[in-house]
N, CA, C and O atoms as a GROMACS GRO file, in nm:
protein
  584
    1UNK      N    1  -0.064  -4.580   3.895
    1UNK     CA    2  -0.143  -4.684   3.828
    1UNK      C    3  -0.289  -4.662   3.863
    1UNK      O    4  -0.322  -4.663   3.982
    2UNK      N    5  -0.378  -4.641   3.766
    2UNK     CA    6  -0.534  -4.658   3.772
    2UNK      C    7  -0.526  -4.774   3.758
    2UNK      O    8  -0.455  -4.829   3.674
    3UNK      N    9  -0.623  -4.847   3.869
    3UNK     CA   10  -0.680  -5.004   3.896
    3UNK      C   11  -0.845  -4.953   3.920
    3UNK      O   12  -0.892  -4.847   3.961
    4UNK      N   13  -0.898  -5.059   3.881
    4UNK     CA   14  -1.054  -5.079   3.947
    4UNK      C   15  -1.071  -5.099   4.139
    4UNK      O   16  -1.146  -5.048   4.223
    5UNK      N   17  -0.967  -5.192   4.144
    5UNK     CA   18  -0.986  -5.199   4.276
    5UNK      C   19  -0.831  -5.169   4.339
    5UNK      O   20  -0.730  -5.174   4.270
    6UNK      N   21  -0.833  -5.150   4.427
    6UNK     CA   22  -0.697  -5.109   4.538
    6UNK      C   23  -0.639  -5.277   4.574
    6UNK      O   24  -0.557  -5.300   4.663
    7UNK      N   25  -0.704  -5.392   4.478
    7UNK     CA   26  -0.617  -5.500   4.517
    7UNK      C   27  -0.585  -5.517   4.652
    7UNK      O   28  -0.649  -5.565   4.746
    8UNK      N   29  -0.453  -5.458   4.642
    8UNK     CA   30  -0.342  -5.514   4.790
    8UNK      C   31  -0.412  -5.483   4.914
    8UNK      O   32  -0.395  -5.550   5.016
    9UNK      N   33  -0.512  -5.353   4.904
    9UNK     CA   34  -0.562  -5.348   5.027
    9UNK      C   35  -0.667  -5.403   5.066
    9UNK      O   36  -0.687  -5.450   5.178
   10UNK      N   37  -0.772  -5.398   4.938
   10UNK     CA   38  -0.906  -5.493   4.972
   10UNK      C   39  -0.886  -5.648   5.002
   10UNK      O   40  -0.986  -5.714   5.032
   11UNK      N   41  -0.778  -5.702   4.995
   11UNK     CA   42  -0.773  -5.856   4.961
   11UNK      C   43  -0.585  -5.888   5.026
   11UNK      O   44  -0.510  -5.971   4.975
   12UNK      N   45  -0.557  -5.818   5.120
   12UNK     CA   46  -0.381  -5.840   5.148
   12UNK      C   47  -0.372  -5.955   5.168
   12UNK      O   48  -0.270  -6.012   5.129
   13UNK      N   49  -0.501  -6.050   5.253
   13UNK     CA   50  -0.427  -6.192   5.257
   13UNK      C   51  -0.381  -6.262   5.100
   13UNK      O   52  -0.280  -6.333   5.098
   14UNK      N   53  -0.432  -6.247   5.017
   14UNK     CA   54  -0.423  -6.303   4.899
   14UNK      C   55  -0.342  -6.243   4.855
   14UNK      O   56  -0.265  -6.320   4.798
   15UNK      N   57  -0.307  -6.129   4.846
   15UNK     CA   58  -0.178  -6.062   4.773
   15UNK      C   59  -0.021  -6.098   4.835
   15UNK      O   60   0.084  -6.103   4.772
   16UNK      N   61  -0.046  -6.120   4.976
   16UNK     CA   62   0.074  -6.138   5.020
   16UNK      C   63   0.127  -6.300   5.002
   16UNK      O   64   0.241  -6.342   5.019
   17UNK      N   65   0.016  -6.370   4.966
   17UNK     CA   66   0.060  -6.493   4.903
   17UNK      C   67   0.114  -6.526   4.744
   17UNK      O   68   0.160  -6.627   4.691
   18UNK      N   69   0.089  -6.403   4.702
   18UNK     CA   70   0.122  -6.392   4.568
   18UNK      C   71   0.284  -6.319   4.576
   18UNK      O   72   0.389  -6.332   4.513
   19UNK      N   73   0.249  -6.261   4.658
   19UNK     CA   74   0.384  -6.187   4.689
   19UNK      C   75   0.487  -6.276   4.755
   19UNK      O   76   0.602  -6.275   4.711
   20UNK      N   77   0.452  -6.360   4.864
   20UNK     CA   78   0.564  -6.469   4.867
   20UNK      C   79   0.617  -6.560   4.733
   20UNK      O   80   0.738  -6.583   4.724
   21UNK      N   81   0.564  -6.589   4.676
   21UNK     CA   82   0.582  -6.642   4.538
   21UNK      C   83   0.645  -6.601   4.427
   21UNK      O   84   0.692  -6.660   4.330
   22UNK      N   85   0.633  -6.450   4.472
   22UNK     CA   86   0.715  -6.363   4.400
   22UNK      C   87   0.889  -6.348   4.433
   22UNK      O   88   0.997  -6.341   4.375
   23UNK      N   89   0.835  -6.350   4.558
   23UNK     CA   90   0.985  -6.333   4.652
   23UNK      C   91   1.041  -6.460   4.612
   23UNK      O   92   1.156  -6.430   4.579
   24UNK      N   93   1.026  -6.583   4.597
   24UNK     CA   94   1.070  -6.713   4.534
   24UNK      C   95   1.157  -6.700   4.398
   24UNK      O   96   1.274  -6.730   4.373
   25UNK      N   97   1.038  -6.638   4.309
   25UNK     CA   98   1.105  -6.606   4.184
   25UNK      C   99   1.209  -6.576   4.106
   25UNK      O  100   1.262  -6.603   3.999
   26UNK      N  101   1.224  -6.470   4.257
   26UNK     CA  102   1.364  -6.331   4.227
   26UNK      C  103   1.395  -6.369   4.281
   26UNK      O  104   1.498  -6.302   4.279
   27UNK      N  105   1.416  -6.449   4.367
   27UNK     CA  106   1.569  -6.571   4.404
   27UNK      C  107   1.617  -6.697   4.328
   27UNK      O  108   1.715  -6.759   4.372
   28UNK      N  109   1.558  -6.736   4.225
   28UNK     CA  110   1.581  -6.890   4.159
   28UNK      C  111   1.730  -6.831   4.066
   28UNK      O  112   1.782  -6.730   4.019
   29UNK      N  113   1.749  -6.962   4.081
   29UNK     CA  114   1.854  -6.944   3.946
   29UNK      C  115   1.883  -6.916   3.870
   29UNK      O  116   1.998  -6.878   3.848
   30UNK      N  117   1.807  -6.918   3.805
   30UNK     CA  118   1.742  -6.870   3.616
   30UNK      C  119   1.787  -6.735   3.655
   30UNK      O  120   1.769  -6.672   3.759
   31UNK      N  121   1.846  -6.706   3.552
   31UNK     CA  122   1.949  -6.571   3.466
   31UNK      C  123   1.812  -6.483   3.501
   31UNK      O  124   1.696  -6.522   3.486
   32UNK      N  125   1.850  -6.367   3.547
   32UNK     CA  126   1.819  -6.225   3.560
   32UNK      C  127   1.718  -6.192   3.396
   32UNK      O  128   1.597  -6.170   3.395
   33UNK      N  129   1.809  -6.199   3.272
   33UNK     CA  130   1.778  -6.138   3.195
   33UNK      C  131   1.709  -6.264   3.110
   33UNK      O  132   1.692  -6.258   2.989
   34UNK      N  133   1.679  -6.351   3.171
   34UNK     CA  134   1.619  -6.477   3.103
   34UNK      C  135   1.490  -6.437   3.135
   34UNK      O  136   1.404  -6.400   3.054
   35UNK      N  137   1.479  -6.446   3.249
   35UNK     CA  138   1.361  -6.402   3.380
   35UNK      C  139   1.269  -6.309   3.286
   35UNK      O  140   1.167  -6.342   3.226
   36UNK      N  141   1.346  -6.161   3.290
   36UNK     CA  142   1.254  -6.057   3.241
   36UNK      C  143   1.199  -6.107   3.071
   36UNK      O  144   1.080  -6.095   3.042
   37UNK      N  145   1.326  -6.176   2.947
   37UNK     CA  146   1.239  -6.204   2.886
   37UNK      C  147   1.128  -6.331   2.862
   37UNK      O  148   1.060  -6.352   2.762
   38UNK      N  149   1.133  -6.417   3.002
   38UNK     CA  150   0.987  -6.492   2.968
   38UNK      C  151   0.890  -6.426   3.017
   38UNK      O  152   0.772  -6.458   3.000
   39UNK      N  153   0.944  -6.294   3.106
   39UNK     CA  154   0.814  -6.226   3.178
   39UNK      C  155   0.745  -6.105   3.044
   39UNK      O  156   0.639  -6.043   3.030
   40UNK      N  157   0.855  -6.118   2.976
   40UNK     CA  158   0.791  -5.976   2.851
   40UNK      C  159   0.705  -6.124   2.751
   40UNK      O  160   0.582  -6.134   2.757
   41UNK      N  161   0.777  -6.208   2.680
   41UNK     CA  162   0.666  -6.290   2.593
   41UNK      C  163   0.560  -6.341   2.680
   41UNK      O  164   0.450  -6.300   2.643
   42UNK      N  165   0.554  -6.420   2.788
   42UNK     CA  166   0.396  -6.426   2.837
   42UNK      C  167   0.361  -6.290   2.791
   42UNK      O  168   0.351  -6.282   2.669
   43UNK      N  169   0.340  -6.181   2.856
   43UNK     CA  170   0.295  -6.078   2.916
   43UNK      C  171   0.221  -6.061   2.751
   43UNK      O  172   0.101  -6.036   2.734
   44UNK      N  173   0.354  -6.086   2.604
   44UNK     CA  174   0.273  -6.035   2.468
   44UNK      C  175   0.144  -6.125   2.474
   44UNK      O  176   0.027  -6.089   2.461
   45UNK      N  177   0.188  -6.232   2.494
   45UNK     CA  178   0.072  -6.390   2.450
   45UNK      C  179  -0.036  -6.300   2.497
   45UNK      O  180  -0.119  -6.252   2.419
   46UNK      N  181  -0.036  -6.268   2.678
   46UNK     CA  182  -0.167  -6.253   2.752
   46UNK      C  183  -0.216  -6.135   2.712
   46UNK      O  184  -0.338  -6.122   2.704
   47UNK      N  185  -0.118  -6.019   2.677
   47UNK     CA  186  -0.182  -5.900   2.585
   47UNK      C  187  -0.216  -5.796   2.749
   47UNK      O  188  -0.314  -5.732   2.789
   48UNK      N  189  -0.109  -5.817   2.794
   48UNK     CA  190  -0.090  -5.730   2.930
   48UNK      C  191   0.022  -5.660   2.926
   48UNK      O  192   0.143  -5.677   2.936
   49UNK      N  193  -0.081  -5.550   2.904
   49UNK     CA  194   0.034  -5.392   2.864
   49UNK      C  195   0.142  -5.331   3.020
   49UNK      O  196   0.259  -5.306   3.049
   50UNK      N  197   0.053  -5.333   3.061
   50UNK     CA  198   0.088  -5.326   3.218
   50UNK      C  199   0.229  -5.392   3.237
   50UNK      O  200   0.329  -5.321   3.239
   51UNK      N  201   0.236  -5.505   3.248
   51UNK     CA  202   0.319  -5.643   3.276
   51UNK      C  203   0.439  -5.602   3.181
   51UNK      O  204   0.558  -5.617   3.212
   52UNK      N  205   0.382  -5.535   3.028
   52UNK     CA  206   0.463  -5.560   2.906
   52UNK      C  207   0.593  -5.470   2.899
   52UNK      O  208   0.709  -5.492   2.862
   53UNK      N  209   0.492  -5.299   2.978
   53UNK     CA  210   0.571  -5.215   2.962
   53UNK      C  211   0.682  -5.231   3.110
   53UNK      O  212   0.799  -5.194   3.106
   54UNK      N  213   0.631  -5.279   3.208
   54UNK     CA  214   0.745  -5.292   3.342
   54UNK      C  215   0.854  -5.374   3.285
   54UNK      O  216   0.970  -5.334   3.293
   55UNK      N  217   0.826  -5.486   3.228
   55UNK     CA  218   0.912  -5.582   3.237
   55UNK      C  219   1.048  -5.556   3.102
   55UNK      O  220   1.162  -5.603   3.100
   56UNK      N  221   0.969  -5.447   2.985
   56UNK     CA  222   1.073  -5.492   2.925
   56UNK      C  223   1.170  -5.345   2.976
   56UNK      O  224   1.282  -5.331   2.928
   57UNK      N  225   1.116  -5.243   3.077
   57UNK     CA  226   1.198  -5.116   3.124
   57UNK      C  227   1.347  -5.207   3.208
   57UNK      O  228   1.469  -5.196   3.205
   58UNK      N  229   1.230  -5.312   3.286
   58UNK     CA  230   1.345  -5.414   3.382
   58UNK      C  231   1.452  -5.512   3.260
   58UNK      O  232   1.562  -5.562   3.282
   59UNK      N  233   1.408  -5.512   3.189
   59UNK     CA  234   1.510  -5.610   3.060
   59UNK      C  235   1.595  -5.465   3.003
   59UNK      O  236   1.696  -5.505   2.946
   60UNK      N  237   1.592  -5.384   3.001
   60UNK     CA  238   1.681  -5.276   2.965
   60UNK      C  239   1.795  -5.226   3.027
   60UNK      O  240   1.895  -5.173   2.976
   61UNK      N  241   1.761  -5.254   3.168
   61UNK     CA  242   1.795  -5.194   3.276
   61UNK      C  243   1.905  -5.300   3.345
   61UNK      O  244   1.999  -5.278   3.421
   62UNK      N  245   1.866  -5.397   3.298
   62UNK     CA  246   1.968  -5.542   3.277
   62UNK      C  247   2.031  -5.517   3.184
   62UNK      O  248   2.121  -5.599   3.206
   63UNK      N  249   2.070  -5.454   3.065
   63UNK     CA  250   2.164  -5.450   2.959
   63UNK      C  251   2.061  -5.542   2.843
   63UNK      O  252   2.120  -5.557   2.736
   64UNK      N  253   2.002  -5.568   2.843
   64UNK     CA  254   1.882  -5.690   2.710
   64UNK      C  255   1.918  -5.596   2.634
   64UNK      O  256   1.945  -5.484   2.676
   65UNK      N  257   1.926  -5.634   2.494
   65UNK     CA  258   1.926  -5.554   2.374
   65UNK      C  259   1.847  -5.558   2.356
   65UNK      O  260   1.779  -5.651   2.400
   66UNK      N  261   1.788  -5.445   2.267
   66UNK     CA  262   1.698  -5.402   2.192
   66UNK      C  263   1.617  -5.532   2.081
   66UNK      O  264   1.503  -5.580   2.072
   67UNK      N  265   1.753  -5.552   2.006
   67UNK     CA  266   1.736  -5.666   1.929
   67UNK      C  267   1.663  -5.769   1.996
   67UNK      O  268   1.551  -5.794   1.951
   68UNK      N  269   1.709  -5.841   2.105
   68UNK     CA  270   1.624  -5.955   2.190
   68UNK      C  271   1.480  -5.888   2.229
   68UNK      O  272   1.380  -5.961   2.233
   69UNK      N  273   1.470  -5.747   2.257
   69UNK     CA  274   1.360  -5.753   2.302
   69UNK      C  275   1.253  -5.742   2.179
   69UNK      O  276   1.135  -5.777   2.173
   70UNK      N  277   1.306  -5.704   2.118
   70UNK     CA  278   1.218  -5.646   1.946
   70UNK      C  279   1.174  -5.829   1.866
   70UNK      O  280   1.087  -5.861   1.785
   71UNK      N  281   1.275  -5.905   1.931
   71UNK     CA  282   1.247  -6.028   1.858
   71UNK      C  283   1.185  -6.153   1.916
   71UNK      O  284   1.169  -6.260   1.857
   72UNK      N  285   1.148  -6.116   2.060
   72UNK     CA  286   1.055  -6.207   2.133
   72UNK      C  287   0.922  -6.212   2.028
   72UNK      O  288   0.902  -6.334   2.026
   73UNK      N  289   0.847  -6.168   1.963
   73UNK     CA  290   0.770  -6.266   1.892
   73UNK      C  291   0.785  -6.345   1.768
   73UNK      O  292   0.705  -6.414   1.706
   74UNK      N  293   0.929  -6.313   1.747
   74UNK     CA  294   0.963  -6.429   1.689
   74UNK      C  295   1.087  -6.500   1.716
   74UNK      O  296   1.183  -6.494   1.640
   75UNK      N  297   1.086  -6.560   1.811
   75UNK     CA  298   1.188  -6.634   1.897
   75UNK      C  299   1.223  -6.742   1.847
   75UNK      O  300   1.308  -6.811   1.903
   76UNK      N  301   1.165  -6.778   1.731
   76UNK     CA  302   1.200  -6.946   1.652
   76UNK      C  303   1.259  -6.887   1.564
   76UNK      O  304   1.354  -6.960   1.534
   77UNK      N  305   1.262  -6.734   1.461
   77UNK     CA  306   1.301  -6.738   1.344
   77UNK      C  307   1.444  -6.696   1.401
   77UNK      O  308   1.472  -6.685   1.520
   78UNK      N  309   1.518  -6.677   1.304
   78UNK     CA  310   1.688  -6.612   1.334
   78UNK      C  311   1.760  -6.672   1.420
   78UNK      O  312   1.719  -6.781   1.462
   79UNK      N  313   1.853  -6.633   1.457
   79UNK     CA  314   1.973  -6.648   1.576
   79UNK      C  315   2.051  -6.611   1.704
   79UNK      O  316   2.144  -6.651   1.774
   80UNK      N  317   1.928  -6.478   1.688
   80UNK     CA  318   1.964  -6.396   1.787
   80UNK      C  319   1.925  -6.518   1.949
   80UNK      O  320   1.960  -6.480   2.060
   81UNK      N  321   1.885  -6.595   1.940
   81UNK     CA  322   1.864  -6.613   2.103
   81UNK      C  323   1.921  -6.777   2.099
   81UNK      O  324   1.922  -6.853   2.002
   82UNK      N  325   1.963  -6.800   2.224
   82UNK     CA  326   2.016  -6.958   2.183
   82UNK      C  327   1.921  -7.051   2.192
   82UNK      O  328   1.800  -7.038   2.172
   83UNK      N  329   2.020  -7.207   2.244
   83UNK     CA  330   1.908  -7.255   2.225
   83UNK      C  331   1.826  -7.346   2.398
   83UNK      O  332   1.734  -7.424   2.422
   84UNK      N  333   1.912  -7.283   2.461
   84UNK     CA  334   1.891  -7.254   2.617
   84UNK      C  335   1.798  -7.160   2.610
   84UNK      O  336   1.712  -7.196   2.690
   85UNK      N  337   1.761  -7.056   2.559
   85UNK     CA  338   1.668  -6.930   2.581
   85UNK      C  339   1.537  -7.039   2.450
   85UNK      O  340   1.435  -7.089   2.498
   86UNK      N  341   1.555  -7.048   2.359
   86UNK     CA  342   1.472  -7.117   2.310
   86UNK      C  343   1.408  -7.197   2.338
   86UNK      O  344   1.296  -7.194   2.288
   87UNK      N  345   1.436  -7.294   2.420
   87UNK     CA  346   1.381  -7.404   2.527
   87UNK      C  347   1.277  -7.339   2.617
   87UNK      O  348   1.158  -7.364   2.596
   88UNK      N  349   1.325  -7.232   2.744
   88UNK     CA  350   1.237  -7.193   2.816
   88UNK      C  351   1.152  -7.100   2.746
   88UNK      O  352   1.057  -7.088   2.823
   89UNK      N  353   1.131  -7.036   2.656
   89UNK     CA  354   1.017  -6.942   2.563
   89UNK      C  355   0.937  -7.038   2.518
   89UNK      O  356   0.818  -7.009   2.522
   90UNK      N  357   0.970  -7.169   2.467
   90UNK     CA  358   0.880  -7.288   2.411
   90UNK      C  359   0.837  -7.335   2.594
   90UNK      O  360   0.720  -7.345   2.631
   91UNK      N  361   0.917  -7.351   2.656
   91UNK     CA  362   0.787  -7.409   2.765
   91UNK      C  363   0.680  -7.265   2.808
   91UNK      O  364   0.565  -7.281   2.849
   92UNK      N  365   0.736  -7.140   2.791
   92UNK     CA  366   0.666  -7.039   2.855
   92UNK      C  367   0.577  -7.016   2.739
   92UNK      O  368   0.470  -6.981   2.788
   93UNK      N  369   0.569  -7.017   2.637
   93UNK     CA  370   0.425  -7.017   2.542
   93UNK      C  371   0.340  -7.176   2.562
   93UNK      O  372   0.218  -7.188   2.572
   94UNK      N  373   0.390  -7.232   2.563
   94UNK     CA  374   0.286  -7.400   2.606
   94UNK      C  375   0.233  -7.383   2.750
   94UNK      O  376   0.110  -7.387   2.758
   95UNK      N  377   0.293  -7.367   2.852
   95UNK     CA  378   0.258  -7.338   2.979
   95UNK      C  379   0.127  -7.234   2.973
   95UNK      O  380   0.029  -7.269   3.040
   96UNK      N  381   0.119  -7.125   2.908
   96UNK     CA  382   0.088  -7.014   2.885
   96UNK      C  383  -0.020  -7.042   2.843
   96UNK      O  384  -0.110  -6.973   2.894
   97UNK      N  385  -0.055  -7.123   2.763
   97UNK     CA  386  -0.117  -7.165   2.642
   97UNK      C  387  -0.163  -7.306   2.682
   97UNK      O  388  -0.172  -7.402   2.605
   98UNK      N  389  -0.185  -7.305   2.786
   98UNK     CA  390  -0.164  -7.520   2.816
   98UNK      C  391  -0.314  -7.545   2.763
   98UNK      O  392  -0.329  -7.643   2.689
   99UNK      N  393  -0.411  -7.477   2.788
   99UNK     CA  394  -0.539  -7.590   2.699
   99UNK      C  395  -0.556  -7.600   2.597
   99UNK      O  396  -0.662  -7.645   2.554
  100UNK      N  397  -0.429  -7.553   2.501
  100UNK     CA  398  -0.461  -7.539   2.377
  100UNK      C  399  -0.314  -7.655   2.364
  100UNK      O  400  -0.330  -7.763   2.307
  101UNK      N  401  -0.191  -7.620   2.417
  101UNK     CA  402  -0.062  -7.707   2.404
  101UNK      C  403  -0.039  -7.847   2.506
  101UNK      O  404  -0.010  -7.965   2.486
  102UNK      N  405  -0.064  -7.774   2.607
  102UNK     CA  406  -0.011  -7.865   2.740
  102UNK      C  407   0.112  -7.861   2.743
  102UNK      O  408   0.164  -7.764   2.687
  103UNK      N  409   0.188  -7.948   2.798
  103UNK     CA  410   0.350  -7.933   2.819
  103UNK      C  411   0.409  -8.070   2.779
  103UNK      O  412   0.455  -8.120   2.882
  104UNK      N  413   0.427  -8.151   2.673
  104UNK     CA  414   0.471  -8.232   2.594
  104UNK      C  415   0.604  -8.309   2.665
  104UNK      O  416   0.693  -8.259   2.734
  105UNK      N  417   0.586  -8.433   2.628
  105UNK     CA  418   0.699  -8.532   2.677
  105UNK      C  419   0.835  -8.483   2.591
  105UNK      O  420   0.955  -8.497   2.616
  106UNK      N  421   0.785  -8.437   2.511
  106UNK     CA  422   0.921  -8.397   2.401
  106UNK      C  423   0.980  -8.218   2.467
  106UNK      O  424   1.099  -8.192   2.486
  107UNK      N  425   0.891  -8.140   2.487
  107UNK     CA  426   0.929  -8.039   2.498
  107UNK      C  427   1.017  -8.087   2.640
  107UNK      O  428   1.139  -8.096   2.652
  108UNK      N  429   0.933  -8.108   2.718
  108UNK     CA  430   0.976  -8.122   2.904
  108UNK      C  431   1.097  -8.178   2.855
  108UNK      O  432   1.179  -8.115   2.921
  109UNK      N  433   1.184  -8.282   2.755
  109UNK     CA  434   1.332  -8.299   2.740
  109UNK      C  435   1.380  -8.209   2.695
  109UNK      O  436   1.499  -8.189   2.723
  110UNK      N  437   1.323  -8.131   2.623
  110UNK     CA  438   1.401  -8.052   2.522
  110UNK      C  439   1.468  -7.919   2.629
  110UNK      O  440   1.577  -7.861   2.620
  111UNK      N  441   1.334  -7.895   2.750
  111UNK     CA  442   1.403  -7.827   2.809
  111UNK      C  443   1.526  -7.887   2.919
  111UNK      O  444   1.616  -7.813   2.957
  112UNK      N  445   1.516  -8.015   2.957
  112UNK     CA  446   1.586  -8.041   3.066
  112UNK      C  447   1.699  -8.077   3.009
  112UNK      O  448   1.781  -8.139   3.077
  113UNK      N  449   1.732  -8.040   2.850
  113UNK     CA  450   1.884  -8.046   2.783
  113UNK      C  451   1.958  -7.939   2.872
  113UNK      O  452   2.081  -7.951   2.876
  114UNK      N  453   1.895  -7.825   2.953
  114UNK     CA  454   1.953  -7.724   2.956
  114UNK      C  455   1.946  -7.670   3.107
  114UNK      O  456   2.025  -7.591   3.160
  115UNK      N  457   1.832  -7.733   3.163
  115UNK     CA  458   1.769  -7.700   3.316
  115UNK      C  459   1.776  -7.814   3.398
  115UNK      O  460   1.687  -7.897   3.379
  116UNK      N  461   1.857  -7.838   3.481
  116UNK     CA  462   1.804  -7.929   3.639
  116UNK      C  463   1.640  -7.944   3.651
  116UNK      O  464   1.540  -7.874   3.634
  117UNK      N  465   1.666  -8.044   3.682
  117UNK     CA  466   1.557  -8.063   3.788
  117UNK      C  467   1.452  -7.924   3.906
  117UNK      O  468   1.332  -7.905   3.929
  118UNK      N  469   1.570  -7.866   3.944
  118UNK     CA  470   1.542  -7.783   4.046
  118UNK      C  471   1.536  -7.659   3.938
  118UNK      O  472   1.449  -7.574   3.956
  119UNK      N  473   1.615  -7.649   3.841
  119UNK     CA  474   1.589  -7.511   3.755
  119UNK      C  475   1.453  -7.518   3.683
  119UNK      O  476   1.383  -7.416   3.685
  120UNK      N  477   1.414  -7.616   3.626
  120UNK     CA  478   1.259  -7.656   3.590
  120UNK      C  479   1.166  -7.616   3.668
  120UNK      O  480   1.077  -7.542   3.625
  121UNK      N  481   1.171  -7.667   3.827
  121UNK     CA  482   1.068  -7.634   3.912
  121UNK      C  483   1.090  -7.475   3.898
  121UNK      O  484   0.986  -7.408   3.899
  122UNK      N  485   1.178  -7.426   3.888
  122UNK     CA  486   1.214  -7.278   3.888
  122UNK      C  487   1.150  -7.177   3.795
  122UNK      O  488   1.102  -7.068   3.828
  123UNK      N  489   1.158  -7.238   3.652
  123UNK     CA  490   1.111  -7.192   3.552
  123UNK      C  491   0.961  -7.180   3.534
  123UNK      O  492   0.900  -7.083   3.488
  124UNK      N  493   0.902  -7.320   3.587
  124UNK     CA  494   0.785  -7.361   3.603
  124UNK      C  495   0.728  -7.188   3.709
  124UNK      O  496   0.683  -7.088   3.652
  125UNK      N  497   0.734  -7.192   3.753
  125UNK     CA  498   0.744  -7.066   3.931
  125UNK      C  499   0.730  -6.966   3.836
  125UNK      O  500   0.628  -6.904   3.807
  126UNK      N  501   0.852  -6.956   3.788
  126UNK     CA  502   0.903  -6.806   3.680
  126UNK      C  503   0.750  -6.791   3.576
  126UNK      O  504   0.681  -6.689   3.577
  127UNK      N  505   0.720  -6.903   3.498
  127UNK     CA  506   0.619  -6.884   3.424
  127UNK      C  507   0.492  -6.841   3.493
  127UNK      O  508   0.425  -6.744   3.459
  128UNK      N  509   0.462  -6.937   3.610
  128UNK     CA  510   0.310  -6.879   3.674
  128UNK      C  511   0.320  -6.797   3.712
  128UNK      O  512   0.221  -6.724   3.707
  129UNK      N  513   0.434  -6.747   3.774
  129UNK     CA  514   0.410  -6.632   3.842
  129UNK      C  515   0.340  -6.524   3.750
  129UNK      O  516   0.232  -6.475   3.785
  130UNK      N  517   0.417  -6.478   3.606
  130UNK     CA  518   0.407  -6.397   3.556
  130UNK      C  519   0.268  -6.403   3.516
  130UNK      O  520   0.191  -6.307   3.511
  131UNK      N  521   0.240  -6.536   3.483
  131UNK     CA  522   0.079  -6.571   3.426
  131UNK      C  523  -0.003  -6.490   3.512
  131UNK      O  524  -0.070  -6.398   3.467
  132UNK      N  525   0.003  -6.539   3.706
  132UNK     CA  526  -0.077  -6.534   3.776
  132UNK      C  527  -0.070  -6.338   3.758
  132UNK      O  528  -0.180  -6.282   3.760
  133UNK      N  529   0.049  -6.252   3.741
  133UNK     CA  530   0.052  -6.080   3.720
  133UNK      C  531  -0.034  -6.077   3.602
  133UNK      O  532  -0.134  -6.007   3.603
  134UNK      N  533  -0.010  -6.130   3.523
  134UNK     CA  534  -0.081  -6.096   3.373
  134UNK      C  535  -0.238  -6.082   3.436
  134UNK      O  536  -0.291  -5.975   3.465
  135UNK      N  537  -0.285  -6.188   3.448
  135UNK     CA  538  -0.446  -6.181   3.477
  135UNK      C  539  -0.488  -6.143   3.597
  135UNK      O  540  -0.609  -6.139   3.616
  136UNK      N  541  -0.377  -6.100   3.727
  136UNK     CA  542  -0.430  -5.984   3.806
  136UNK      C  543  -0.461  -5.889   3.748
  136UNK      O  544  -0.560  -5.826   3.785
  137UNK      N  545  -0.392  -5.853   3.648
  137UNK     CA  546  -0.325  -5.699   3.609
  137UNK      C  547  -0.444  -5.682   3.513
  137UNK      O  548  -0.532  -5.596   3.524
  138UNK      N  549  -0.438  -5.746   3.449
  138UNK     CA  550  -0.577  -5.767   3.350
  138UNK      C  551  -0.723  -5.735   3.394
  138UNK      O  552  -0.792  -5.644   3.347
  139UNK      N  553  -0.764  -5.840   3.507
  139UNK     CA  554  -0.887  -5.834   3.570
  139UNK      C  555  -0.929  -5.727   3.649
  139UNK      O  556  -1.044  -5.709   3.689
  140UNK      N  557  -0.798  -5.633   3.678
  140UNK     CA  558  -0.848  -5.531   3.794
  140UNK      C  559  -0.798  -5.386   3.691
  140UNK      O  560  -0.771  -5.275   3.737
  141UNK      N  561  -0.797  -5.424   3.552
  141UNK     CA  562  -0.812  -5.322   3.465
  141UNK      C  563  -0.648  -5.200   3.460
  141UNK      O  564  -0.639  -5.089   3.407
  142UNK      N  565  -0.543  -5.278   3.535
  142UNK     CA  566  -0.433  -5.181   3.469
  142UNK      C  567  -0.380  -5.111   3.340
  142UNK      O  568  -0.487  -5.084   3.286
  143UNK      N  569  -0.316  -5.080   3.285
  143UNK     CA  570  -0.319  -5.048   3.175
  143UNK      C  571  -0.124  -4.993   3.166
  143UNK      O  572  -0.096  -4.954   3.279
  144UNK      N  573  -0.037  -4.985   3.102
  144UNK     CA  574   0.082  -4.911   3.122
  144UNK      C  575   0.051  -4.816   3.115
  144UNK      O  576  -0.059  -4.801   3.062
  145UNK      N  577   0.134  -4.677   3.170
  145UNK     CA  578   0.167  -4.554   3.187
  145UNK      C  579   0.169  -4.498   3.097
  145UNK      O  580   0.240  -4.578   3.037
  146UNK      N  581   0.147  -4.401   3.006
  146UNK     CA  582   0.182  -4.363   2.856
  146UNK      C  583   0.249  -4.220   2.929
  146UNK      O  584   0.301  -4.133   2.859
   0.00000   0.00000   0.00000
């Protein structure tokens, strides 16, 4: 990876707090292959190639079809995704997107048709996290591998 800066080394206290947070992530509840695709649609929204190309190698590598991954930007049209996966993609584009959406009294039910309490706080985690990679990844100029 070409970066502008060496990150982890100029700044480890801060990375390793990002990195505990991380370590959180990849322990929650939330499905493996749920995970990687709210980490591939943020990643389209934020337009972080970096983020875009890891995450959907890790959604492959999980068994994700092709189909799911080809149809994350359009996750409302068709049938391919339920409506458990539909729920958390609508909080992970509003979250994503909050000064333009925010996170709605209607949505926050719509997801807890499907998520605990504790899976929410989870999801919630799952979304920043990826946010908080997107605009590391962004600001210190990564780019994917070609």
């Amino acid at each position: 990876m070409d970066n502008r800066i060496n990150y982890f080394k100029v700044a480890p206290d801060a990375l390793e707090i990002i990195m505990e947070a991380e370590k959180y992530v990849r322990k929650t509840s939330i499905d493996k292959r749920l995970k990687e695709l709210i980490k591939i649609r943020v990643s389209q929204i934020n337009g972080c190639s970096y983020c875009l190309d890891m995450h959907t190698k890790a959604a492959k590598k999980l068994k994700v079809s092709d189909e799911k991954i080809d149809g994350l930007k359009k996750w409302e049209e068709g049938d391919i995704f339920s409506e458990e996966e539909r729920a958390a993609f609508a909080l992970a584009e509003d979250m994503t997107l909050i000064s333009e959406k925010g996170v709605s009294d209607v949505l926050y039910e719509q997801v807890r048709k499907y998520f605990g309490e504790k899976e929410y706080v989870e999801l919630v985690m799952v979304i920043n996290q990826i946010n908080t990679w997107n605009r590391l990844s962004i600001a210190m100029g990564n780019h994917a591998e070609v």
